[in-house]
Biopython code that builds the backbone (N, CA, C, O; Angstrom):
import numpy as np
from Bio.PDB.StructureBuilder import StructureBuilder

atoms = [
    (1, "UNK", "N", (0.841, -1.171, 0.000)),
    (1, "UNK", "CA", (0.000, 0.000, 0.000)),
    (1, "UNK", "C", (0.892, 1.243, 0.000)),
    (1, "UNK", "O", (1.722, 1.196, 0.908)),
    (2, "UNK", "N", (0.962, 2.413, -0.810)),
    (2, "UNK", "CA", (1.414, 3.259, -0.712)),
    (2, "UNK", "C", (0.514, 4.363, -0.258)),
    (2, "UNK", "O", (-0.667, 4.063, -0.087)),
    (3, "UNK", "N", (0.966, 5.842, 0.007)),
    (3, "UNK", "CA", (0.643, 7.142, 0.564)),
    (3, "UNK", "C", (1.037, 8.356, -0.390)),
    (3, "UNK", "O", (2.079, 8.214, -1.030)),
    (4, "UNK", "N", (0.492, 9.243, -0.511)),
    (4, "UNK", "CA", (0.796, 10.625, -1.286)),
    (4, "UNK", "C", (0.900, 11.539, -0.209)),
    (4, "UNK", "O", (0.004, 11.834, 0.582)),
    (5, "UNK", "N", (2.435, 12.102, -0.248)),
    (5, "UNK", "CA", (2.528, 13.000, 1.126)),
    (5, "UNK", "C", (2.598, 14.413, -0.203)),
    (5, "UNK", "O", (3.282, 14.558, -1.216)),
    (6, "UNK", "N", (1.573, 15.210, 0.425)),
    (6, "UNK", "CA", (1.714, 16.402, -0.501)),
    (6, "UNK", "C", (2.245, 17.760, 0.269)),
    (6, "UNK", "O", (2.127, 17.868, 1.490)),
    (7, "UNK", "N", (2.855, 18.810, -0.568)),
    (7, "UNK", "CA", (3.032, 19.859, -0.218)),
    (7, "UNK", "C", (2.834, 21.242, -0.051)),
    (7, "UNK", "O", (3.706, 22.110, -0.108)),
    (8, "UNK", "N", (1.112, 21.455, 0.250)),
    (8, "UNK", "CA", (0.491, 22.826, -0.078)),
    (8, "UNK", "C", (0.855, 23.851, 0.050)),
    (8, "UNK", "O", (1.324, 24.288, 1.101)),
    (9, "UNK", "N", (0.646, 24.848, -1.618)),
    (9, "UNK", "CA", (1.131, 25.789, -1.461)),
    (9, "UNK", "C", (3.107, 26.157, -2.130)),
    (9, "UNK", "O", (3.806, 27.168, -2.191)),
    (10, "UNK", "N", (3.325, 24.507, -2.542)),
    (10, "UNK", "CA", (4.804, 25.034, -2.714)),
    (10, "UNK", "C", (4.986, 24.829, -3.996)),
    (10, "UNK", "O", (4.084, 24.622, -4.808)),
    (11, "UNK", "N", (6.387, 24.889, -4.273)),
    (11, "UNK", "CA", (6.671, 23.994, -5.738)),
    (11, "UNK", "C", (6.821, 22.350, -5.844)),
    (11, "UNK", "O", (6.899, 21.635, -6.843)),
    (12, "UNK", "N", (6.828, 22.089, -4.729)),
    (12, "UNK", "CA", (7.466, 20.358, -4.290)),
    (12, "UNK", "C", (5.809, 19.488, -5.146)),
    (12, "UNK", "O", (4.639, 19.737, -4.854)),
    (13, "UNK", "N", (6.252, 18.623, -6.058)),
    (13, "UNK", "CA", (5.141, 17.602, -6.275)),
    (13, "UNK", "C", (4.933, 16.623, -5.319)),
    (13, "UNK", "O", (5.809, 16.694, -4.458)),
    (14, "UNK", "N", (4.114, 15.716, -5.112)),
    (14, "UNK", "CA", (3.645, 15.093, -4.190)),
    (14, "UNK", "C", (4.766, 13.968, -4.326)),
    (14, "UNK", "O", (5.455, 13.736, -5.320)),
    (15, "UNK", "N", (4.780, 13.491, -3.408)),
    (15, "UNK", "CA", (5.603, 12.152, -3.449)),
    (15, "UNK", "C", (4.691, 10.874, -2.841)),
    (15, "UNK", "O", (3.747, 10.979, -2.059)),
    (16, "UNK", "N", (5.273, 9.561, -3.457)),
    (16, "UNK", "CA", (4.246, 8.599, -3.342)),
    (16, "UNK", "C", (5.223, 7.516, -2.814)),
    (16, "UNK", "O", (6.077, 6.917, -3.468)),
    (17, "UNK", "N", (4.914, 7.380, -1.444)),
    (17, "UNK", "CA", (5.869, 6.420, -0.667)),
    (17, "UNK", "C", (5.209, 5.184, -0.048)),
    (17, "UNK", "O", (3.981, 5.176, 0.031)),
    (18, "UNK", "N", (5.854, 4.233, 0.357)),
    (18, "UNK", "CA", (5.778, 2.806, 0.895)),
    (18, "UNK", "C", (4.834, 2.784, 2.138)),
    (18, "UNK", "O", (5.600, 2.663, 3.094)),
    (19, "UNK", "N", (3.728, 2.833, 2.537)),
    (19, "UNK", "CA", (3.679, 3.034, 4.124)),
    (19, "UNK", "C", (4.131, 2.295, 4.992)),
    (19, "UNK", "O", (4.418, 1.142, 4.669)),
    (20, "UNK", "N", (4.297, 2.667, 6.125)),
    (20, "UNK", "CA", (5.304, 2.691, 7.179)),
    (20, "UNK", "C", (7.086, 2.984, 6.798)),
    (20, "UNK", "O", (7.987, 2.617, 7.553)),
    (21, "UNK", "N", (7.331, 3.770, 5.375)),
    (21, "UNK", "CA", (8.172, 4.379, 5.428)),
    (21, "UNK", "C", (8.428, 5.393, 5.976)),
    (21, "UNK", "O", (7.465, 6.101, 6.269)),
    (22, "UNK", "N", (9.923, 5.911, 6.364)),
    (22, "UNK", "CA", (10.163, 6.508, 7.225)),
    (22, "UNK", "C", (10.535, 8.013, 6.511)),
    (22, "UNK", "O", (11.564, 8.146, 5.848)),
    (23, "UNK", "N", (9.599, 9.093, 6.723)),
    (23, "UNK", "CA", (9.836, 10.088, 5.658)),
    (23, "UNK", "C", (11.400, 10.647, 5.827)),
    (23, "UNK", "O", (11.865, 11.362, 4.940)),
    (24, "UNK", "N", (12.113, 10.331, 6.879)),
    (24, "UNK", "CA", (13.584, 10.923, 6.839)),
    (24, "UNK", "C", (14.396, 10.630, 5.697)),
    (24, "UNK", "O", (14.980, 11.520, 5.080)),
    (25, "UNK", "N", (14.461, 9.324, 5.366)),
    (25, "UNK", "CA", (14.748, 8.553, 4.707)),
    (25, "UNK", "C", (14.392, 8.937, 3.205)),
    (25, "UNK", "O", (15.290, 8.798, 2.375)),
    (26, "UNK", "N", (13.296, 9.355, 2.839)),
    (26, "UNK", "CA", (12.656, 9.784, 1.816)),
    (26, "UNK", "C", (13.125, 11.011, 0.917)),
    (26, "UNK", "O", (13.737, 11.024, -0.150)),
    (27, "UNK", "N", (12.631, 12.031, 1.707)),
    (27, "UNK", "CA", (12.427, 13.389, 1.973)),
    (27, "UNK", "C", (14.569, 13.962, 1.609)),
    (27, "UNK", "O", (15.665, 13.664, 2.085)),
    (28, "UNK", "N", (14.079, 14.783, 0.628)),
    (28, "UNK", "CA", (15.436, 15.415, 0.535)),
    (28, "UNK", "C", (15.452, 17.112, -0.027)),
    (28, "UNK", "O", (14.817, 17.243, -1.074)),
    (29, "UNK", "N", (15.836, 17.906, 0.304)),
    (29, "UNK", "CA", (15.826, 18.996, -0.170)),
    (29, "UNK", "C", (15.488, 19.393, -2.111)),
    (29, "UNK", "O", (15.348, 20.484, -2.664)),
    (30, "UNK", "N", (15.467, 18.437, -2.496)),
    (30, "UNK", "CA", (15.212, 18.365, -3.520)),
    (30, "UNK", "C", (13.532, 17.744, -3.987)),
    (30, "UNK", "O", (13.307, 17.562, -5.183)),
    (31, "UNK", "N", (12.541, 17.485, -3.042)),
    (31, "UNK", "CA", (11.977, 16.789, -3.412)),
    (31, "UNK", "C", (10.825, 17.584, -2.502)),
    (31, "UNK", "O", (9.639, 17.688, -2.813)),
    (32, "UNK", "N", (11.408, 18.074, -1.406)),
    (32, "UNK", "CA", (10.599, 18.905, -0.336)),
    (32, "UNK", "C", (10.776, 19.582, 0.097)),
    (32, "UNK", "O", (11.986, 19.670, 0.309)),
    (33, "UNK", "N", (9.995, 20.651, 0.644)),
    (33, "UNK", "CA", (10.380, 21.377, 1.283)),
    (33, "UNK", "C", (10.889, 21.368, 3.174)),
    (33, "UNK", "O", (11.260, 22.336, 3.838)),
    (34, "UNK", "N", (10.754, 20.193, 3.537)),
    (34, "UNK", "CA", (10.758, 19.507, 4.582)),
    (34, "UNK", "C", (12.146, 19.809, 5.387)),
    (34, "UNK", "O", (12.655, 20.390, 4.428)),
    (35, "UNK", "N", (12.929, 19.862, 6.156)),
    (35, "UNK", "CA", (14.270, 20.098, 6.614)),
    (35, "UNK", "C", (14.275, 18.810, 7.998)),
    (35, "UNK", "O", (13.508, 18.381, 8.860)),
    (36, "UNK", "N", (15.469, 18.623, 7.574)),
    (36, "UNK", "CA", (15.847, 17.365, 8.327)),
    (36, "UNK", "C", (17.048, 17.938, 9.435)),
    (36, "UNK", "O", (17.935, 18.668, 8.993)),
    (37, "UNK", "N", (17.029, 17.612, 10.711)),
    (37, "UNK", "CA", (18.324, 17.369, 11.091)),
    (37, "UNK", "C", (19.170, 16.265, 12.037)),
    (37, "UNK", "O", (20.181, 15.734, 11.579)),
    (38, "UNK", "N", (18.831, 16.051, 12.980)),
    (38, "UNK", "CA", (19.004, 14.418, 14.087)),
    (38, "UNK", "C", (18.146, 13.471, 13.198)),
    (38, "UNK", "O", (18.853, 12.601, 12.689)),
    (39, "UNK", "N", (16.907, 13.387, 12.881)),
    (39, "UNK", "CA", (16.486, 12.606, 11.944)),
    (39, "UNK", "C", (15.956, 11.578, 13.222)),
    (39, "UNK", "O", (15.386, 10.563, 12.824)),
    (40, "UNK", "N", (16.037, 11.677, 14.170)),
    (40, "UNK", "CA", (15.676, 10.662, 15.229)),
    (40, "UNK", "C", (14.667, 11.434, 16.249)),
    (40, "UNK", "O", (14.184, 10.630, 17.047)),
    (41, "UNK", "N", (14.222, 12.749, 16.443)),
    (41, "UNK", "CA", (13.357, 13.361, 16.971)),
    (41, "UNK", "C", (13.668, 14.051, 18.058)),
    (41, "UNK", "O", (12.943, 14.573, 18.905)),
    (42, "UNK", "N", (14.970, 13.993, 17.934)),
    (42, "UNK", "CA", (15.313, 14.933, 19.753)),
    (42, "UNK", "C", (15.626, 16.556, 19.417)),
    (42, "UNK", "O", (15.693, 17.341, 20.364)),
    (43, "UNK", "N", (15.825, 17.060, 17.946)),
    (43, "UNK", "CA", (16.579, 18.308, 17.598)),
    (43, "UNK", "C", (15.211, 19.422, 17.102)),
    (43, "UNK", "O", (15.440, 20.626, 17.215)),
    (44, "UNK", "N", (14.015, 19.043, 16.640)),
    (44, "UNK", "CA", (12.809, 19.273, 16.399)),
    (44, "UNK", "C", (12.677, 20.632, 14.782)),
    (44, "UNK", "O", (11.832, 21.504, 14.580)),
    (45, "UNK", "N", (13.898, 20.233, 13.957)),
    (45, "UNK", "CA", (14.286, 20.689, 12.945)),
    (45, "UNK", "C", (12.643, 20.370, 12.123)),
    (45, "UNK", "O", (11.705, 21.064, 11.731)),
    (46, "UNK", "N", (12.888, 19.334, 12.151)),
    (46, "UNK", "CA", (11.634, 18.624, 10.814)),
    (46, "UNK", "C", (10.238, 19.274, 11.601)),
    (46, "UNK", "O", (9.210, 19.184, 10.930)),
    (47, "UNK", "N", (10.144, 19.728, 12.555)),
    (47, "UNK", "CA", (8.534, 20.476, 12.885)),
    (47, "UNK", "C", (7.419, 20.694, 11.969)),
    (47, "UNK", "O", (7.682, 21.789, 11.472)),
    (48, "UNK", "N", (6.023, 20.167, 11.321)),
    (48, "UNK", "CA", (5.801, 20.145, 10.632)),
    (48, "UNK", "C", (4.260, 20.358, 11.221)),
    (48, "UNK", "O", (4.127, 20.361, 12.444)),
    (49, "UNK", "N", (3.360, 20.495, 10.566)),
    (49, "UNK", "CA", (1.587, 20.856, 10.659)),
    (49, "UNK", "C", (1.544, 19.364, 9.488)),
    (49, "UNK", "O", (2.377, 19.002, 8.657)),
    (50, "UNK", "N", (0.176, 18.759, 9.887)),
    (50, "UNK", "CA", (-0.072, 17.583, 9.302)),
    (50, "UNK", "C", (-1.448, 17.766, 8.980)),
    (50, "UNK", "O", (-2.155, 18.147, 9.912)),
    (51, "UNK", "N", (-2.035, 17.567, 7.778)),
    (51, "UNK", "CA", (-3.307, 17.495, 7.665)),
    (51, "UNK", "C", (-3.555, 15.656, 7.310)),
    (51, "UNK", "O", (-2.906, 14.889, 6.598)),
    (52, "UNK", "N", (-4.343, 15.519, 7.860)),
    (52, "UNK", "CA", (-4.870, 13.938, 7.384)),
    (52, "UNK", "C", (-4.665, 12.763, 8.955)),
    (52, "UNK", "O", (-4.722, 13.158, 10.120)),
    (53, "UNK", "N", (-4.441, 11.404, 8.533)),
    (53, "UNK", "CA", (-4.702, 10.965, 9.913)),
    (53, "UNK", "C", (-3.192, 9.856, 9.687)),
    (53, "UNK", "O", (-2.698, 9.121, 8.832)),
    (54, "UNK", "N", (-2.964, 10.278, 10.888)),
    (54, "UNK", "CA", (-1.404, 10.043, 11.159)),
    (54, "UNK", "C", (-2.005, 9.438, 12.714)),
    (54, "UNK", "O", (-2.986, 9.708, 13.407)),
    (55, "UNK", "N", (-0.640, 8.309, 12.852)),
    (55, "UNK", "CA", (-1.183, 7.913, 14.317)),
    (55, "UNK", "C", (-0.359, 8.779, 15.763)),
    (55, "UNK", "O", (0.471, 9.680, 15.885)),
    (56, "UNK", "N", (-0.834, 8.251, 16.310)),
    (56, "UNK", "CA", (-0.964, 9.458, 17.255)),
    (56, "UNK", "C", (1.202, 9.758, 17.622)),
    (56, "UNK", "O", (2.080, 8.926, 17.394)),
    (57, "UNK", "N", (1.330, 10.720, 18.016)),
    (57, "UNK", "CA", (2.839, 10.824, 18.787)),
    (57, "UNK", "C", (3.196, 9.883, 20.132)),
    (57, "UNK", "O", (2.367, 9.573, 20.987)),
    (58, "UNK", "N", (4.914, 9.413, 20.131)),
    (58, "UNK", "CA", (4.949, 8.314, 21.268)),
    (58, "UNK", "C", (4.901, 9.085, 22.261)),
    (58, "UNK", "O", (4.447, 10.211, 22.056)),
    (59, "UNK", "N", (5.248, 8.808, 23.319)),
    (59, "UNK", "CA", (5.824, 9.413, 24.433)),
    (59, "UNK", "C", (6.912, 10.814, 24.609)),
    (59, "UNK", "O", (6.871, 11.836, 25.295)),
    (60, "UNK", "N", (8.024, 10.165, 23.447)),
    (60, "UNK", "CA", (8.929, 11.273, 23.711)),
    (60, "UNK", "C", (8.393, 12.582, 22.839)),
    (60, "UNK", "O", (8.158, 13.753, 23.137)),
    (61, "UNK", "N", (8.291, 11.547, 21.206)),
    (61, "UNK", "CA", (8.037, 12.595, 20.280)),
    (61, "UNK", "C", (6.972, 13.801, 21.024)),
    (61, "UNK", "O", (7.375, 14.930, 20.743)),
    (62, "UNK", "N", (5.658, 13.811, 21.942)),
    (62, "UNK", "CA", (4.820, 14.409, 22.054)),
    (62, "UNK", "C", (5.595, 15.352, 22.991)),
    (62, "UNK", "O", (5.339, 16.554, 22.926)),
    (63, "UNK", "N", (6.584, 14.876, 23.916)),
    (63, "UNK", "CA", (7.108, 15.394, 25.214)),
    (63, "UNK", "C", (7.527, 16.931, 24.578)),
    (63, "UNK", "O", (7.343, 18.057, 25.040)),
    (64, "UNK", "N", (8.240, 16.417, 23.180)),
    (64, "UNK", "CA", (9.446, 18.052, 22.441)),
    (64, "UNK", "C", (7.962, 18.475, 22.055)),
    (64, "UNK", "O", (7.814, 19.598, 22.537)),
    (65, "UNK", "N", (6.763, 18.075, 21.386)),
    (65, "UNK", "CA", (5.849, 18.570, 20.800)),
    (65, "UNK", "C", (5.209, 19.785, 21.580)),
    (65, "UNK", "O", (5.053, 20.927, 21.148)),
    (66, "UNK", "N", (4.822, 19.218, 23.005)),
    (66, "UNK", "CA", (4.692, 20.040, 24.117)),
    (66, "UNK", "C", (5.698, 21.478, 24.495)),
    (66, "UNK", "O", (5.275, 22.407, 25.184)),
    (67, "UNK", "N", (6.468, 21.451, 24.160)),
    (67, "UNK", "CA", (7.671, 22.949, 23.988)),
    (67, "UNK", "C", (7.819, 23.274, 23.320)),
    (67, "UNK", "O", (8.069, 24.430, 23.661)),
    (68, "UNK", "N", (7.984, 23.202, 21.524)),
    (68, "UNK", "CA", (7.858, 23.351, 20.388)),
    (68, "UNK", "C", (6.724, 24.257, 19.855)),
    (68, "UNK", "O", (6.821, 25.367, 19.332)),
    (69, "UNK", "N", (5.307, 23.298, 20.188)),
    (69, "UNK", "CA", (4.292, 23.489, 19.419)),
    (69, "UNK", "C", (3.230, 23.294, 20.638)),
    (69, "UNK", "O", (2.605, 22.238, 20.542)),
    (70, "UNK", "N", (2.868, 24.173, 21.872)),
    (70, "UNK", "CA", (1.855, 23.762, 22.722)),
    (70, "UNK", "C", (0.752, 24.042, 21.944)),
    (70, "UNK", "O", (-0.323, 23.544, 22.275)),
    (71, "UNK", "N", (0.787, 24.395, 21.457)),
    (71, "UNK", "CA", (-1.564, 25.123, 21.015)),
    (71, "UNK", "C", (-1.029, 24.924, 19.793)),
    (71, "UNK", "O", (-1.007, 25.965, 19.136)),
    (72, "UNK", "N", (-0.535, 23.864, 19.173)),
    (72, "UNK", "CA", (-0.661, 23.157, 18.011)),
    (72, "UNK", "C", (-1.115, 21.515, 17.781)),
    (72, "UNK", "O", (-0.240, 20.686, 17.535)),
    (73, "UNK", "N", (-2.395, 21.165, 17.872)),
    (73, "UNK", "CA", (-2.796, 19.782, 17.884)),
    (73, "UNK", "C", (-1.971, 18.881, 16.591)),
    (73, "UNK", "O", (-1.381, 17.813, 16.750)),
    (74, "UNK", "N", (-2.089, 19.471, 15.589)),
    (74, "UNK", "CA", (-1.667, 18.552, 14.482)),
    (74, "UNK", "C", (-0.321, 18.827, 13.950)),
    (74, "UNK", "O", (-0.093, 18.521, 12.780)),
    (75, "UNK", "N", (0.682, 19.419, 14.742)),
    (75, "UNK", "CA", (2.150, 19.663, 15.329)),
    (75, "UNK", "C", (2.690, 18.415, 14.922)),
    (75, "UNK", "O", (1.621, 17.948, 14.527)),
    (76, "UNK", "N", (3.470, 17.552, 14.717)),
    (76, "UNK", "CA", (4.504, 16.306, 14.365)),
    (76, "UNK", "C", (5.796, 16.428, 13.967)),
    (76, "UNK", "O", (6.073, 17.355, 13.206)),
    (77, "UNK", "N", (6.784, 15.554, 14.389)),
    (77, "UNK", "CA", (8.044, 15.974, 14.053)),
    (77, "UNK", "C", (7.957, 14.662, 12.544)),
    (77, "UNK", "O", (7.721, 13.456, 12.616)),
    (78, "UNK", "N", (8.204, 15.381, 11.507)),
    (78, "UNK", "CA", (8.166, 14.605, 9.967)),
    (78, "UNK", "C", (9.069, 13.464, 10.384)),
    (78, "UNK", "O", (8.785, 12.385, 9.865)),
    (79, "UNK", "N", (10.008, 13.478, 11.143)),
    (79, "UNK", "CA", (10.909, 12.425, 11.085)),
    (79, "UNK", "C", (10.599, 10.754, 11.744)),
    (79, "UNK", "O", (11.086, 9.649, 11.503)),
    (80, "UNK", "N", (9.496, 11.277, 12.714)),
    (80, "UNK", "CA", (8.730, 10.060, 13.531)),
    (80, "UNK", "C", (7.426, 9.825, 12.860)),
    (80, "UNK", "O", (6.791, 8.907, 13.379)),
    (81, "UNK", "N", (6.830, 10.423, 11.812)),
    (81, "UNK", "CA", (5.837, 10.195, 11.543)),
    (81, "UNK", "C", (5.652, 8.788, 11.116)),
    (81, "UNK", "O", (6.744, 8.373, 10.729)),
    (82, "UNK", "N", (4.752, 7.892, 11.023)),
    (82, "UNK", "CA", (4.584, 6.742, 10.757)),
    (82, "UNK", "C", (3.646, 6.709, 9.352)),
    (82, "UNK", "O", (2.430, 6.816, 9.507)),
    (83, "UNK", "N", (4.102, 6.585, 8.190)),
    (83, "UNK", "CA", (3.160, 6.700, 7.409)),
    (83, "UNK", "C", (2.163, 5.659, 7.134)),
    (83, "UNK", "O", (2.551, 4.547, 6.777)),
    (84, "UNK", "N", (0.270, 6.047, 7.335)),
    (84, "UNK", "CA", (-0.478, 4.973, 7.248)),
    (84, "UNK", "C", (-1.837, 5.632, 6.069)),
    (84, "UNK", "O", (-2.666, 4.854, 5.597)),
    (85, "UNK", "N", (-1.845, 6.974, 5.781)),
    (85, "UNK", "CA", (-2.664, 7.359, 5.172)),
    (85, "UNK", "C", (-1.767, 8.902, 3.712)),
    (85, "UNK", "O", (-0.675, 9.449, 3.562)),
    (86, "UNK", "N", (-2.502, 8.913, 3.350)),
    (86, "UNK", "CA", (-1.726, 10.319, 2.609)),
    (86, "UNK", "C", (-2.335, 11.588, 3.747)),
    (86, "UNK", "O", (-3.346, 11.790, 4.419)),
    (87, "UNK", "N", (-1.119, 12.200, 3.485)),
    (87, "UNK", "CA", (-0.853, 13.764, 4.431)),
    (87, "UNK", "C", (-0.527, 14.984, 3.717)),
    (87, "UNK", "O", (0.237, 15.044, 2.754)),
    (88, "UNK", "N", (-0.995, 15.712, 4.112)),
    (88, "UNK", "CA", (-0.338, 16.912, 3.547)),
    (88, "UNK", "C", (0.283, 17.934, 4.525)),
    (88, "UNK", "O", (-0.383, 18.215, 5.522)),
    (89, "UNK", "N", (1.712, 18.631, 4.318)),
    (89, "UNK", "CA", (2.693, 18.615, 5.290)),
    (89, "UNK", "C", (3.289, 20.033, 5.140)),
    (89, "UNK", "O", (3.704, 20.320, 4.017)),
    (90, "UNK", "N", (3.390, 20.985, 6.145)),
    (90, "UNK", "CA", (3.774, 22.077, 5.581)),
    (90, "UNK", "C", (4.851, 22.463, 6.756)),
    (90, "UNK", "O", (4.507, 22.364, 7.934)),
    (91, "UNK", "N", (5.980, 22.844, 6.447)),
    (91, "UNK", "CA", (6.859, 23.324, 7.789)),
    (91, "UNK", "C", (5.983, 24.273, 8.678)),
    (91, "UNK", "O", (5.164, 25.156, 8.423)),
    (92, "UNK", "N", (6.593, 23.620, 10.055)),
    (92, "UNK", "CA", (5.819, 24.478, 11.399)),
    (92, "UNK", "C", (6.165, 26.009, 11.223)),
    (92, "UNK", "O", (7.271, 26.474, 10.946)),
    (93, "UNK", "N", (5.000, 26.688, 11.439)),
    (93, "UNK", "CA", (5.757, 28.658, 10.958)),
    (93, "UNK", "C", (5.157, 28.765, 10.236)),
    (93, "UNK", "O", (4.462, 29.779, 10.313)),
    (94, "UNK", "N", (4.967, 27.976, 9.161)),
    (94, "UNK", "CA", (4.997, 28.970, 7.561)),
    (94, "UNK", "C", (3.731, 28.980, 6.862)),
    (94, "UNK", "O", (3.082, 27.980, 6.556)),
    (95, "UNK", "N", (3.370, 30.412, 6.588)),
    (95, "UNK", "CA", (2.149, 31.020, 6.340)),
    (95, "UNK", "C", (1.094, 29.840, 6.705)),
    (95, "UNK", "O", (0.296, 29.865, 7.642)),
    (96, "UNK", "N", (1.313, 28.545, 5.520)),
    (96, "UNK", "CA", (0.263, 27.655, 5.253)),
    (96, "UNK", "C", (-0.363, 26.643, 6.512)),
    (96, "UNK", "O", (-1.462, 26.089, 6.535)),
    (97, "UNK", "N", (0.916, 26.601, 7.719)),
    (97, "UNK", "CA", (0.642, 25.694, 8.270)),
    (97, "UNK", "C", (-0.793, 26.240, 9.163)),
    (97, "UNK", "O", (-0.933, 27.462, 9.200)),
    (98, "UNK", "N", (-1.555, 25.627, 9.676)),
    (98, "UNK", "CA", (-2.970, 26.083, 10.623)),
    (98, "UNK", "C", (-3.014, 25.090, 12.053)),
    (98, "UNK", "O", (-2.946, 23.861, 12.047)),
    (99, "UNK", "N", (-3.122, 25.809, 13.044)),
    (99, "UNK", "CA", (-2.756, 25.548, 14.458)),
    (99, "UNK", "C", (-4.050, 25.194, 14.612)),
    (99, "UNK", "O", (-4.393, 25.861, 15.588)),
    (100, "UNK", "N", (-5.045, 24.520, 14.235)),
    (100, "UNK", "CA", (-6.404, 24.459, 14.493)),
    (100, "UNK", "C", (-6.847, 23.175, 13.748)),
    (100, "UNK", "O", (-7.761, 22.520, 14.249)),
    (101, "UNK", "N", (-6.212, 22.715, 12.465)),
    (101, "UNK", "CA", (-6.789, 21.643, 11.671)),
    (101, "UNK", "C", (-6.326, 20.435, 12.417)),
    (101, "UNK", "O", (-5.359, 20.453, 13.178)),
    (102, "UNK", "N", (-6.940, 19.554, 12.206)),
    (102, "UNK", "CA", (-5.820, 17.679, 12.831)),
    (102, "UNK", "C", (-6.046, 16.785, 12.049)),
    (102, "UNK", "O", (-5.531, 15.679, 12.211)),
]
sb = StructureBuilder()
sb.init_structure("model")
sb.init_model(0)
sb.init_chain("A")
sb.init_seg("    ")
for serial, (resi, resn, name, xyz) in enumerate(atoms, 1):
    if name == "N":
        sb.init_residue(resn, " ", resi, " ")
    sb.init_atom(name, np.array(xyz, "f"), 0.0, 1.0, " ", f" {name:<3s}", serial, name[0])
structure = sb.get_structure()
């Protein structure tokens, strides 16, 4: 089963990945607008707004989510995301992302 992770609003075309691939892995400056850095969830570089249904954050991931992004429900670090549905993904900040959608 694959997923269409899209990018509203940018130049990036959608990309169509494996689910339960790991978008770090994926995702390259060339393909997204996405920014990577630990790639493991402790540095909170990849901060991202998620539209669609993603499963929920673990323990830690939610812990940085909580300092990062408090009054952001659909807040995720791109790098832990678990892909199970198509998403659409916009860096945390920027104009497009909305602190209100999930």
């Amino acid at each position: 089963m694959s997923c269409k992770i899209s990018f509203p609003n940018t130049d990036h075309a959608p990309v169509i990945l494996t689910t339960h691939t790991p978008l770090a892995d994926e995702l390259t400056v060339q393909n997204s607008p996405i920014l990577f850095g630990c790639r493991t969830g402790i540095c909170g570089t990849c901060l991202v707004t998620v539209t669609g249904e993603a499963p929920p954050p673990d323990a830690d991931e939610q812990e940085l989510l909580d300092v990062l992004a408090p009054d952001c429900p659909n807040a995720r670090l791109a790098c832990q995301l678990d892909l199970t549905h198509d998403l659409k993904i916009c860096p945390y900040g920027s104009p497009d992302h909305n602190s209100n959608s999930v």
